[in-house]
C-alpha positions in Angstrom: -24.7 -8.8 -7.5 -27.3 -10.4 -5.0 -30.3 -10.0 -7.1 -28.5 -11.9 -10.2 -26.8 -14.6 -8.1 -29.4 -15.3 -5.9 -33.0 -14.6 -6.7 -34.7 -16.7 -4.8 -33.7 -14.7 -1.8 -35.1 -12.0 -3.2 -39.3 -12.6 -3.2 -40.6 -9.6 -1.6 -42.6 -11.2 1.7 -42.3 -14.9 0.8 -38.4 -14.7 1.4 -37.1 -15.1 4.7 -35.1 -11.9 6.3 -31.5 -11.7 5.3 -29.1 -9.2 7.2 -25.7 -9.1 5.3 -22.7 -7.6 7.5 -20.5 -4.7 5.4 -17.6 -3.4 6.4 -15.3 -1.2 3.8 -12.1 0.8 4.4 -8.4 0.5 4.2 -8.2 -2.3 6.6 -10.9 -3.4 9.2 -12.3 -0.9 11.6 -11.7 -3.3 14.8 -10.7 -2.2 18.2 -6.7 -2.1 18.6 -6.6 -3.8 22.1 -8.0 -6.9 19.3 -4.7 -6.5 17.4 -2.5 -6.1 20.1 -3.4 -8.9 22.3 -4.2 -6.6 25.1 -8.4 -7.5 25.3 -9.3 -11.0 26.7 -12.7 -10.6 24.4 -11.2 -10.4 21.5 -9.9 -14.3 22.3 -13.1 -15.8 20.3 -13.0 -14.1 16.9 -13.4 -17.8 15.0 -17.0 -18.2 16.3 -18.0 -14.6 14.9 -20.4 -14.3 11.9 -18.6 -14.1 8.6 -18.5 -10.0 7.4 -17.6 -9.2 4.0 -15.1 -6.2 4.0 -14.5 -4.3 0.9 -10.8 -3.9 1.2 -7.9 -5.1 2.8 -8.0 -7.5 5.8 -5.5 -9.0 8.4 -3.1 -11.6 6.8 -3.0 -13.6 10.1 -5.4 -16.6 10.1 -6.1 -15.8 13.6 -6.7 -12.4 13.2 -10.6 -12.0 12.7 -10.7 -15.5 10.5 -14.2 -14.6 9.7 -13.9 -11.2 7.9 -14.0 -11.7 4.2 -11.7 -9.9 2.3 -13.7 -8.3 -1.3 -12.8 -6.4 -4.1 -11.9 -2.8 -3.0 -14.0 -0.5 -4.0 -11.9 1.2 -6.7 -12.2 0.9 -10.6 -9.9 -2.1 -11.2 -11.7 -4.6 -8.7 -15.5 -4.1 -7.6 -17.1 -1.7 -10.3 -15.3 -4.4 -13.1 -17.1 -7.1 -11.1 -19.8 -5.0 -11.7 -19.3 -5.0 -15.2 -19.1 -8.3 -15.0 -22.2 -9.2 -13.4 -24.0 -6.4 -15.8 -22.1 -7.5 -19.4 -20.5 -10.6 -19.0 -17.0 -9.2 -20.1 -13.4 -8.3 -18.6 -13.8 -4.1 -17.8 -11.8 -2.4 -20.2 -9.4 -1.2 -17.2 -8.5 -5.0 -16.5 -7.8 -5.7 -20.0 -4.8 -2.5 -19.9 -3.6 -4.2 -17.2 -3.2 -7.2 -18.6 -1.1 -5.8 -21.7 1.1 -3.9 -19.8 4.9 -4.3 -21.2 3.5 -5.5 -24.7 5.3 -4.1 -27.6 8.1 -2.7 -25.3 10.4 -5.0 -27.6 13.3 -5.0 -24.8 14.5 -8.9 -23.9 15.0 -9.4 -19.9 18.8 -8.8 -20.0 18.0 -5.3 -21.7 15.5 -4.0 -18.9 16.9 -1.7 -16.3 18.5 -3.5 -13.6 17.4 -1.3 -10.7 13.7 -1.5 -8.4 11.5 0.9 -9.2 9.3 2.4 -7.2 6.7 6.0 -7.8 3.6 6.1 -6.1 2.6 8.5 -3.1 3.5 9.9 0.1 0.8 8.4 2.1 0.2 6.3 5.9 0.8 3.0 6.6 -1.9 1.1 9.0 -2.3 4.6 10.9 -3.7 3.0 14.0 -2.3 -0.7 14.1 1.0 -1.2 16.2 3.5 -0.6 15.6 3.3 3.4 14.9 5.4 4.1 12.3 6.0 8.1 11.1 7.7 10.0 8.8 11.0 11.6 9.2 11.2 15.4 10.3 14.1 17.2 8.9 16.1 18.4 11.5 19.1 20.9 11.1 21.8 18.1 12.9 20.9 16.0 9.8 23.3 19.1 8.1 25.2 20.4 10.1 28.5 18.6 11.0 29.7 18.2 14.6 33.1 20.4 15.0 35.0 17.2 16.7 33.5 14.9 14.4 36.5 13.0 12.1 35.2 12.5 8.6 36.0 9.0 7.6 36.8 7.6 4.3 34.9 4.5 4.8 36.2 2.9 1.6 40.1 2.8 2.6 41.4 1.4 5.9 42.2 4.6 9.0 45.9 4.3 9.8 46.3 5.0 13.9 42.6 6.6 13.9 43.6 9.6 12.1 41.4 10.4 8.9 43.0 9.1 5.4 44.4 11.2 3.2 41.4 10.8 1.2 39.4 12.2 4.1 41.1 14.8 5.2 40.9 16.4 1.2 37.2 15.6 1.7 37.2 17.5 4.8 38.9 20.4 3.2 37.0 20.3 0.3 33.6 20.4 3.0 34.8 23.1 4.7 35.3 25.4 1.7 32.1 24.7 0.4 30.3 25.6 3.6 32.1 29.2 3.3 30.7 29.4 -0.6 26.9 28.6 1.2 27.5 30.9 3.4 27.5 33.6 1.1 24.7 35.4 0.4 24.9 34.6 -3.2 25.5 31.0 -3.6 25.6 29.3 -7.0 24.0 26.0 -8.2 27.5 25.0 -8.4 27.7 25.9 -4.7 25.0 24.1 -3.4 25.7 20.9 -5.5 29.1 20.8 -3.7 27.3 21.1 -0.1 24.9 18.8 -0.8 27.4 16.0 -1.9 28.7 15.8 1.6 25.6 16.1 4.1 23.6 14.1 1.6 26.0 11.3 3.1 25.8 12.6 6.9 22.0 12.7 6.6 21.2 9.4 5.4 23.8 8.1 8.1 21.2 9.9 10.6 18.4 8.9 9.5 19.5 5.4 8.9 19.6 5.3 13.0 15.7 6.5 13.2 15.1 3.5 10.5 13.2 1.2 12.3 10.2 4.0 13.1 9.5 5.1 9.7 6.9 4.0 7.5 7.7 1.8 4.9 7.5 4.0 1.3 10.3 6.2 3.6 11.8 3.6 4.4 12.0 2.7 0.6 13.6 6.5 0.5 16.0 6.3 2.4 17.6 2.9 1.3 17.5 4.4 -2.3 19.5 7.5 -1.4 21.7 5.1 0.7 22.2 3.1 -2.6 23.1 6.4 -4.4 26.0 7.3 -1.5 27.3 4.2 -2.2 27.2 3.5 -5.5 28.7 7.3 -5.9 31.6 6.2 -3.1 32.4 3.1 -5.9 35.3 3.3 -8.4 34.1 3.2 -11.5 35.2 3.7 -15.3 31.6 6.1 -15.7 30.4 8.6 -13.8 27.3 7.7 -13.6 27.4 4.1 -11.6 24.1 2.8 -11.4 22.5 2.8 -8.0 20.3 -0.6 -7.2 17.5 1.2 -5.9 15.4 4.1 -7.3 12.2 4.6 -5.1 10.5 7.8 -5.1 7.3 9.5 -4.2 5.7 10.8 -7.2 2.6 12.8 -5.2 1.8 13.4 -1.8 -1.3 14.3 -0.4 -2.0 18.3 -0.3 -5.4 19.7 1.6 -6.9 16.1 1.0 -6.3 15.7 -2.4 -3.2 13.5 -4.2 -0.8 16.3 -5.7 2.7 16.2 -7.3 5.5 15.9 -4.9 8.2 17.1 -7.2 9.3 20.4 -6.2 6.6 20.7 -3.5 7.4 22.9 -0.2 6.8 19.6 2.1 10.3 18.2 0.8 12.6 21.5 0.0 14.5 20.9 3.0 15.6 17.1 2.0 16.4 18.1 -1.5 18.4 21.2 -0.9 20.8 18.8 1.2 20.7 16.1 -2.1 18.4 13.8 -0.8 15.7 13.2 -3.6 12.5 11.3 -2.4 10.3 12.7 -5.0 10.7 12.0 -8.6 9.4 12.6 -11.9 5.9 10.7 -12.4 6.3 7.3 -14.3 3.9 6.0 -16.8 3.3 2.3 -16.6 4.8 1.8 -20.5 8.1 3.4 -18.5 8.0 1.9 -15.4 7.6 -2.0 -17.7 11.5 -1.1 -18.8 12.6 -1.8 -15.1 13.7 -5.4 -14.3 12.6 -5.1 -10.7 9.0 -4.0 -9.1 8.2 -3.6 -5.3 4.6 -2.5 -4.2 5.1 -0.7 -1.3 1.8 -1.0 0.7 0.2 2.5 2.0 -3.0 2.8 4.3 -4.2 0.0 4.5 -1.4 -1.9 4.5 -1.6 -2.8 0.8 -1.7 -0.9 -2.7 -5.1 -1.7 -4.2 -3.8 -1.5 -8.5 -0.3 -1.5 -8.0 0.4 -4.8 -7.1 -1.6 -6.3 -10.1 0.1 -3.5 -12.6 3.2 -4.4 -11.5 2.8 -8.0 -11.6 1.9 -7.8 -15.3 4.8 -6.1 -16.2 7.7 -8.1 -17.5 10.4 -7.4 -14.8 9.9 -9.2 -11.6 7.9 -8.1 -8.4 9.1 -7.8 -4.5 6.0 -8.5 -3.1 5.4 -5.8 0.1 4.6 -8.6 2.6 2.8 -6.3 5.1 0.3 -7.8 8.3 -2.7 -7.4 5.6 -3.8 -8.6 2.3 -6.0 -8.0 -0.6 -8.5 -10.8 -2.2 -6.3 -11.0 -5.3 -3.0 -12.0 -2.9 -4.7 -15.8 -2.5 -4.4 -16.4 -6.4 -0.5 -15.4 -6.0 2.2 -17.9 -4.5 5.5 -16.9 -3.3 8.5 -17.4 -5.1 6.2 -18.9 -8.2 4.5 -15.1 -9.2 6.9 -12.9 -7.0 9.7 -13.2 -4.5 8.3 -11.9 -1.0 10.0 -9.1 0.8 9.4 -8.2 4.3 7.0 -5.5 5.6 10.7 -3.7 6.5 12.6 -3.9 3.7 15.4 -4.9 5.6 15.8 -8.0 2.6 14.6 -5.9 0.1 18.9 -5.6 -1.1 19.5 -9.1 -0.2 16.7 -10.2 -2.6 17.7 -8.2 -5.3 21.4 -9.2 -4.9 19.7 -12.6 -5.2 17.9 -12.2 -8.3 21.2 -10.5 -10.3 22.9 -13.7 -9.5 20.0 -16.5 -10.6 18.8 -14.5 -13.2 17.5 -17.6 -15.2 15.0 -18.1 -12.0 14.6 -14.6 -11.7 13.2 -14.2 -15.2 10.7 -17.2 -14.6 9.3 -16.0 -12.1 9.0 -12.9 -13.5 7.0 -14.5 -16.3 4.8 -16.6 -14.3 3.6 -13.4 -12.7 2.4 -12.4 -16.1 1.1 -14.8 -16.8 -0.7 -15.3 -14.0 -2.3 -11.9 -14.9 -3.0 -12.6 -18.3 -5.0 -15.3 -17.2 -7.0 -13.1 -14.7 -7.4 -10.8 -17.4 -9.2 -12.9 -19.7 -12.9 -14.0 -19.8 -12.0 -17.8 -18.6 -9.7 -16.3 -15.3 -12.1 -13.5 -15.2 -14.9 -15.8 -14.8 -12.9 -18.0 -12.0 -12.0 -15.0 -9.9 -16.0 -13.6 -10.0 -17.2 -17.2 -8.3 -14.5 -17.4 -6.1 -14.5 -13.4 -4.8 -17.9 -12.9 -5.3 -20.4 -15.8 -5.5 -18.7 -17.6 -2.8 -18.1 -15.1 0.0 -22.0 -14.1 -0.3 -23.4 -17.4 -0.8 -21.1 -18.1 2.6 -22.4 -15.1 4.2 -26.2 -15.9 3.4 -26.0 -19.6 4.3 -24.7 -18.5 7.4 -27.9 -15.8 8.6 -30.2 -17.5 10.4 -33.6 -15.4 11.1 -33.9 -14.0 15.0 -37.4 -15.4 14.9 -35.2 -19.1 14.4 -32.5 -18.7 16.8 -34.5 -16.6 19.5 -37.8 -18.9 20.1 -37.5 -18.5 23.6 -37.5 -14.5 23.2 -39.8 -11.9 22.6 -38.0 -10.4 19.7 -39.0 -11.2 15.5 -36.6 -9.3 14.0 -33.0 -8.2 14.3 -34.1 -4.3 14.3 -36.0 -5.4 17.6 -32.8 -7.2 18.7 -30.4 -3.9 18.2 -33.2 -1.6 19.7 -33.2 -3.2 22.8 -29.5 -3.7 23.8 -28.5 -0.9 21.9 -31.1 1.8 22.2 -33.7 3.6 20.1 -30.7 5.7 19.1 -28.5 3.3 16.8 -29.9 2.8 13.9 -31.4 5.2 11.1 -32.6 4.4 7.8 -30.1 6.4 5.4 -30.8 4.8 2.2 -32.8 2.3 0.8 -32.4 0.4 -2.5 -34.8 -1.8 -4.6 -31.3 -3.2 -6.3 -33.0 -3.9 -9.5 -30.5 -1.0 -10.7 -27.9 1.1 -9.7 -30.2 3.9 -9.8 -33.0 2.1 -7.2 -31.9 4.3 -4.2 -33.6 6.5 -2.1 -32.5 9.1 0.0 -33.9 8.8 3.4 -35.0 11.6 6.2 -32.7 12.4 8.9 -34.2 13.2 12.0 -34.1 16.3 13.7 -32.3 14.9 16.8 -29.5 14.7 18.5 -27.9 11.1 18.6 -25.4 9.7 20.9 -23.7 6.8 18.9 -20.2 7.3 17.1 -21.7 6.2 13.7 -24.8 8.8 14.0 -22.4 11.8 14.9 -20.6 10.9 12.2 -23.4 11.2 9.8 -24.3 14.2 11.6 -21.4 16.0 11.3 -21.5 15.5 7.1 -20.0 12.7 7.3 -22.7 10.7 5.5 -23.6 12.9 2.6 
């Protein structure tokens, strides 16, 4: 990307020295007491040198204004940047994208009117605060106090006794706990058990709300949605619940597996709550009216906001303290309506979007649009100067050579510069690359000693294989 951009930095001995700044992960590896507020130093972040990060960056404009956010390093943004640069075309994994929900023949009014969500069990900004966590089943979130009154929550109490209604439901509860406490209990059994504490557990965990992480979160409001929408009278039996957000696959020994019928959530589905469900393809999740792209670790979801932005239902942005480079070319309530990094509006704005469904739908299709365009050569071709060409003609404009800025000092070069406040210690030669190709790398030598920087025993303990 540097070579083909800029060439005439690239001279051998007649060009001046360049030292570009890369950072890459889910979100900027900065110290916490910056985020927090809690370290004084952190107070002059606008006068730091611009860093290009290869992921997600903070969404705040005073929050490390001179990190750069790039295309994370993942098939659908910096390797078809690559392919860019390399073939001058749109990678064939952009071009997918932007036909999602063609040929699906379904108008707006006969998508399903529910938001969708699959995608996997994973962290959420592990180390920024707040801390969020996930739930841990815990037997009160089944078992019923004796002294607590059931309530029917649908019909009014008369003198603060328990309805008629209730009290049959109480009955009916106590029965089926003597069926599960036979040794042989039936499916039948346990469907009847789980109807009731599925209702008492959400009702707990409701209470612990505000700690988890968000694709819980997402969890828990859909098996809220399925309580109620169960509680409703209605001519079917099967009322539609408004939500239906699920994990899909967790992650098992470091590697993403399927969640569905894993050991990690037998507990929550033997008392009825169902946060896994069946893996979606993209074809079937483009039948749903409503999208939401629940961030993960870094605060974001790296392909699933663009996938579900090209589908033809409409998209609840996850509007989470970070952001991706492909957020700036995306405008609130013109591509997607925004939803905050709780939830807590999520309902609200899907209420909202039943009852205007005329704007719902437009902006619904100027999301796809707005993909289509990115998709193609002439969007394609926009993004690559504004995402790439820009950020490193920024980054290069602003390096100035030690031997400029340090006249007055004894050091030439910025090695001489790090060496010196640093120590011998921090810096080793890992790789080096001629960049005329993608195969112009050479391994370097490690040396046989013992460092004492955090990045070197890193690399030392495998890290940097």
């Amino acid at each position: 990307l540097l070579r083909k951009n800029f060439p005439e930095r690239f001279q051998g001995n007649e060009s001046e020295e360049l030292v570009i700044p890369v950072s890459s992960g889910d979100y900027p590896g900065v110290r916490i007491s910056c985020i927090d507020g809690s370290d004084d130093g952190c107070s002059h972040q606008y006068k730091y040198a611009p860093i290009l990060h290869f992921g997600s960056v903070f969404r705040h404009p005073l929050m490390f204004p001179s990190i750069i956010a790039m295309p994370m390093p993942s098939s659908h943004h910096l390797l078809c940047f690559k392919t860019w640069t390399t073939f001058n075309t749109v990678c064939e994994q952009l071009r997918a994208v932007g036909e999602i929900g063609n040929g699906i023949g379904l108008e707006w009014e006969d998508l399903i009117p529910q938001v969708v969500w699959r995608g996997t069990d994973f962290s959420f900004l592990a180390r920024v605060p707040p801390i969020l966590i996930k739930p841990q089943f815990q037997e009160r979130l089944i078992k019923w106090s004796q002294h607590q009154t059931i309530e029917d929550k649908m019909t009014k109490k008369t003198g603060g006794q328990p309805t008629s209604d209730a009290a049959t439901k109480k009955r009916r509860l106590d029965y089926a706990r003597e069926l599960a406490a036979k040794a042989k209990r039936t499916h039948v059994h346990k469907q009847i058990l789980a109807k009731f504490t599925k209702a008492a557990a959400v009702e707990s965990l409701m209470e612990q709300y505000a700690h988890l992480l968000p694709r819980w979160k997402a969890a828990l409001l859909t098996a809220d949605a399925e309580v109620k929408a169960s509680s409703q009278p209605t001519t079917t039996d099967d009322a539609l619940p408004w939500a239906d957000m699920r994990f899909s696959n967790y992650v098992h020994s470091g590697h993403k597996a399927d969640a569905r019928g894993a050991k990690d959530y037998r507990e929550w589905e033997n008392i009825g709550l169902d946060v896994t469900g069946d893996h979606k393809s993209l074809e079937a999740l483009a039948r749903y009216k409503y999208h939401v792209d629940l961030g993960g670790g870094g605060g974001t979801t790296w392909s699933g906001t663009i996938e579900k932005l090209a589908m033809p239902g409409l998209l609840f942005h996850h509007f989470t303290p970070t952001k991706d480079y492909v957020h700036d070319w995306m405008t609130p309530w013109v591509h997607y309506v925004p939803v905050s990094s709780d939830l807590l509006d999520l309902k609200r704005k899907f209420d909202w979007a039943e009852s205007h469904p005329v704007q719902a739908k437009k902006i619904a299709d100027e999301g796809t649009k707005l993909m289509r365009f990115l998709t193609s050569s002439e969007g394609y071709a926009q993004m690559y100067q504004k995402n790439i060409v820009e950020p490193l003609r920024r980054v290069i404009e602003a390096y100035q050579p030690v031997s400029i800025v340090y006249r007055q000092t004894h050091w030439r070069t910025w090695r001489e510069v790090l060496q010196e406040i640093e120590g011998d210690d921090v810096l080793i030669s890992l790789i080096k690359c001629s960049g005329i190709s993608v195969r112009s790398c050479e391994i370097g030598e490690i040396p046989d000693k013992k460092y004492t920087k955090g990045a070197s025993r890193q690399y030392m303990a495998g890290h940097g294989k």
